[in-house]
Every structure is written in structure tokens, then in C-alpha cells.
C-alpha positions as a printed NumPy array, in Angstrom:
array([[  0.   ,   0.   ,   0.   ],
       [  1.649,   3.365,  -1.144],
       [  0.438,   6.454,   1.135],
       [  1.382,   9.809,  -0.374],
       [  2.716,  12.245,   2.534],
       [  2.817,  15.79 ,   1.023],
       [  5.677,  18.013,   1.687],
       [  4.952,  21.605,   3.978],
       [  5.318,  23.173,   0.624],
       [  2.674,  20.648,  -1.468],
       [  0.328,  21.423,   1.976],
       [  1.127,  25.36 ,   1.522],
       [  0.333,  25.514,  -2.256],
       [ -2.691,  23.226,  -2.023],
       [ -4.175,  25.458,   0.858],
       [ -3.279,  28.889,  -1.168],
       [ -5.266,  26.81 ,  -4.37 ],
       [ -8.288,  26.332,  -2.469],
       [ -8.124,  29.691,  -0.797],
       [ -8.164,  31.333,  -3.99 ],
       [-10.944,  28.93 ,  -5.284],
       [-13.374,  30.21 ,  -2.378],
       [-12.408,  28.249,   0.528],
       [-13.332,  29.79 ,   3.657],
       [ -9.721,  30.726,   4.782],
       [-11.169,  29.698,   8.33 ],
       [-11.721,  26.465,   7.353],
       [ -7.906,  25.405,   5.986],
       [ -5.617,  24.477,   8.768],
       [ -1.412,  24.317,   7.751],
       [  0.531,  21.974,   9.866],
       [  3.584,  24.465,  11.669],
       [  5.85 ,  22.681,   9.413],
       [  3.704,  24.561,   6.209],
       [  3.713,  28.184,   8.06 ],
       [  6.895,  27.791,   9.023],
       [  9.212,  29.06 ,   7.65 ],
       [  6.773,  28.262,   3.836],
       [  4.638,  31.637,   4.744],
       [  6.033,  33.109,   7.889],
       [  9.884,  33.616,   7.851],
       [ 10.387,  32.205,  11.147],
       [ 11.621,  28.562,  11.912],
       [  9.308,  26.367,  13.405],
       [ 11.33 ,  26.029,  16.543],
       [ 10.665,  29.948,  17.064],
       [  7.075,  29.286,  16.58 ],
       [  7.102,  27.037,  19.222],
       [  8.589,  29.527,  21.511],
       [  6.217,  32.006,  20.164],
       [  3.309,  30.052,  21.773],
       [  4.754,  29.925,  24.974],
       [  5.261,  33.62 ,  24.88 ],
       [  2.925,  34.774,  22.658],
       [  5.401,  37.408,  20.314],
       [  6.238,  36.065,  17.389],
       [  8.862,  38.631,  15.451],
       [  8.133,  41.211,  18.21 ],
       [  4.17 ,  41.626,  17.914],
       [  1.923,  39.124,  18.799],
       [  2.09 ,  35.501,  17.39 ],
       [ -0.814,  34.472,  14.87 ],
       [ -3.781,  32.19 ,  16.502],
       [ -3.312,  28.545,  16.734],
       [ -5.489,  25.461,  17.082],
       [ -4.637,  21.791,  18.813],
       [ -5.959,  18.974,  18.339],
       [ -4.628,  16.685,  20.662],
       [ -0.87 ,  16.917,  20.598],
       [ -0.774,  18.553,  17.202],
       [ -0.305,  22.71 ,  16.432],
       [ -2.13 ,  23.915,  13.167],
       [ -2.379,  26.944,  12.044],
       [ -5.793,  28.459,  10.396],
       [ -4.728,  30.329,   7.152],
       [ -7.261,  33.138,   8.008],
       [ -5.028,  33.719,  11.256],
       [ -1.515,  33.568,   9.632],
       [ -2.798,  35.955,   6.545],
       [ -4.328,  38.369,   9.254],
       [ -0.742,  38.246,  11.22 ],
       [  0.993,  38.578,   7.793],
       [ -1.117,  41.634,   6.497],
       [ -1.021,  43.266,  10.448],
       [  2.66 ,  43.343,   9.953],
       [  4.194,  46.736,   9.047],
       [  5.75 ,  47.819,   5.64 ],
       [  8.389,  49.886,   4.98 ],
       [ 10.219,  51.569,   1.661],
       [ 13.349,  51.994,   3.411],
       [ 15.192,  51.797,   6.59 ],
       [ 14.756,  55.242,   7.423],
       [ 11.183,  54.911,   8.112],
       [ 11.844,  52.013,  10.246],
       [ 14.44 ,  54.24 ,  12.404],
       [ 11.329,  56.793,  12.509],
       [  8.775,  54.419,  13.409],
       [ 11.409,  53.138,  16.219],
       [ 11.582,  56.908,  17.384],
       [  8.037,  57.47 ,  17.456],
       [  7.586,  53.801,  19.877],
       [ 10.139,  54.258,  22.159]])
């Protein structure tokens, strides 16, 4: 009997597909080994610190779910965290937006 394990980046690109087919983003869970680092730049063993101290990056870590023993990730939670995050042109605004925090 063969059993076909996709890879983090076959279960990234198939959730992304059905996402942009209508899926209810809520609906499509990633294992952490598909958010991380696939869509979030952050390796999974900083995710798992992250939900112990709930920063991820310094601002707070995306939502997660367990089911028993297993972390997932909803892809509505890790594209909210992903579009929260703050852009810059240039490293000059990030010295201002430092200023302005501190």
C-alpha cells in the first residue's frame, strides 16, 4: 500500500489553491511545518517559543489550534498576522517608526 505524505510546501500551495478557489480561509488548517518558515519567515522552533510567549517577530504571534498533541495553524489567522505586519520603503522609516515607539 503506497500512502502519499505531502511536503509543507505541497500542503502550503494546495491550501493557497483552495483559498483562492473560495475556501473559507477559516476552514484550511497548515501543519507548523507549512507556516513555518513556507509563509512566515520564522523557523518552526521559534514558533514554538512564540506560543509559549505569545510574540512572534516582536508583535503578537498568529492564533493557533490543537488537536490533541498537534499545532495547526488556520490560514485566516496567519494571513491576518501577515497583512497586520508593518511595511516599509526603506530603513529610514523604520528608524522613525522606532523613534516614534520608544
Amino acid at each position: 500500500m503506497n500512502t502519499y505524505v505531502q511536503s509543507p510546501l505541497d500542503q502550503t500551495t494546495s491550501a493557497l489553491i483552495r483559498y483562492r478557489e473560495g475556501c473559507n480561509p477559516a476552514l484550511i488548517e497548515l501543519p507548523e511545518k507549512a507556516v513555518f518558515p513556507g509563509l512566515i519567515n520564522a523557523q518552526p522552533s521559534t514558533a514554538r517559543k512564540s506560543r509559549t510567549t505569545g510574540i512572534l517577530l516582536g508583535r503578537p504571534a498568529p492564533r493557533f489550534v490543537k488537536h490533541g498533541r498537534t499545532v495547526r495553524y488556520r490560514l485566516k489567522d496567519v494571513l491576518e498576522w501577515l497583512e497586520a505586519g508593518k511595511d516599509f520603503s526603506n530603513t529610514a522609516e523604520v528608524g522613525l517608526e522606532k523613534g516614534v515607539a520608544e
